[in-house]
C-alpha positions as CSV (number, residue, x, y, z in Angstrom):
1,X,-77.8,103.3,-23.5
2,X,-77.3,104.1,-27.1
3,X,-78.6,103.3,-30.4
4,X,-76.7,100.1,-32.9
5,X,-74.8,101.0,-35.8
6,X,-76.0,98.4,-37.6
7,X,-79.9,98.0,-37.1
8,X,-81.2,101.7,-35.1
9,X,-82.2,99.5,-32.1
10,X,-81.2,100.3,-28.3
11,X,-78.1,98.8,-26.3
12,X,-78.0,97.8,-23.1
13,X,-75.3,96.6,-20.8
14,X,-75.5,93.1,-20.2
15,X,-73.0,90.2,-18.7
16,X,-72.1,88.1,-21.5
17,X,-69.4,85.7,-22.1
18,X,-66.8,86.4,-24.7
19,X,-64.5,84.0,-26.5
20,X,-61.2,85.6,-26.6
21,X,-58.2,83.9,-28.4
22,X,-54.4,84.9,-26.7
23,X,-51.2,83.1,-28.6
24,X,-52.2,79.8,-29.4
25,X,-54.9,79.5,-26.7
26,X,-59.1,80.0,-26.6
27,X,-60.6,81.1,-23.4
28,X,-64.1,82.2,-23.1
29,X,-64.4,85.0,-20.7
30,X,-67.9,84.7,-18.5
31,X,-69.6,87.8,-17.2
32,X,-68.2,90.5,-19.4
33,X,-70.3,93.4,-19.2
34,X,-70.9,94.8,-22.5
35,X,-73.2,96.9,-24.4
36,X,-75.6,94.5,-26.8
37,X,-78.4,95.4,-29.0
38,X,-81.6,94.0,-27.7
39,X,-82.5,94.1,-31.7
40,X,-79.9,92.0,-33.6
41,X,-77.7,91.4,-30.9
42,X,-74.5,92.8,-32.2
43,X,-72.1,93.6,-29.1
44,X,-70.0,96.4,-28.2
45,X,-66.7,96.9,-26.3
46,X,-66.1,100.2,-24.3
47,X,-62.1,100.9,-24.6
48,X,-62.1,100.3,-21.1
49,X,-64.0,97.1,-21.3
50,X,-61.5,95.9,-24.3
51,X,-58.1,96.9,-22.1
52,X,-59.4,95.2,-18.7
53,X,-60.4,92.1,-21.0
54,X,-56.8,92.1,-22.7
55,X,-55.0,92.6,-19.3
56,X,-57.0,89.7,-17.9
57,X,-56.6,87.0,-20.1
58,X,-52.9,87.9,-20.4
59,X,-52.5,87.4,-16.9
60,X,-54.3,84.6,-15.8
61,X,-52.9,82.8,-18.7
62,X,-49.2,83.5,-18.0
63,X,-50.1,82.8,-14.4
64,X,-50.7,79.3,-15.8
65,X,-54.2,79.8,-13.3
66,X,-56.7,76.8,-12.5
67,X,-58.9,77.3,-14.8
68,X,-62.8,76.8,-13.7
69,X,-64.1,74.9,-16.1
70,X,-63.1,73.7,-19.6
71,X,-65.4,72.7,-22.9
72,X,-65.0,71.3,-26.0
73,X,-65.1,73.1,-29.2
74,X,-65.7,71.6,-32.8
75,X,-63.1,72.6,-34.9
76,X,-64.0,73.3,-38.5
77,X,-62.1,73.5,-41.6
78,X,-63.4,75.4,-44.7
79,X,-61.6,73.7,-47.3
């Protein structure tokens, strides 16, 4: 446990799910265990964390995998 950049208040790991964009493609990445401030909420990747979660997506996607679920997302244009 450590202590947020950003407001002072204590981390803690927790599973959380992580949208993670690769090429062209969104996936959201379930259970990613990550540090998270129980204050504001900001999250933080370990190196490790951030190379396993690269490696991953990479390969399930060019394994062309079934995925387990899909959603849809609202797209959103600023201008």
């Amino acid at each position: 446990m450590s202590n947020c950049f950003f407001c002072k208040g204590k981390t803690e790991v927790r599973n959380v799910n992580v949208d993670f964009r690769w090429k062209d493609k969104l996936f959201v990445v379930k259970n990613v265990p990550l540090e998270v401030c129980s204050q504001c909420g900001e999250k933080y990747y370990s190196a490790q964390i951030s190379k396993k979660l690269d490696e991953f997506v990479k390969k399930q996607a060019e394994a062309k995998i079934r995925v387990q679920e899909t959603i849809q997302v609202p797209v959103l244009n600023w201008q």
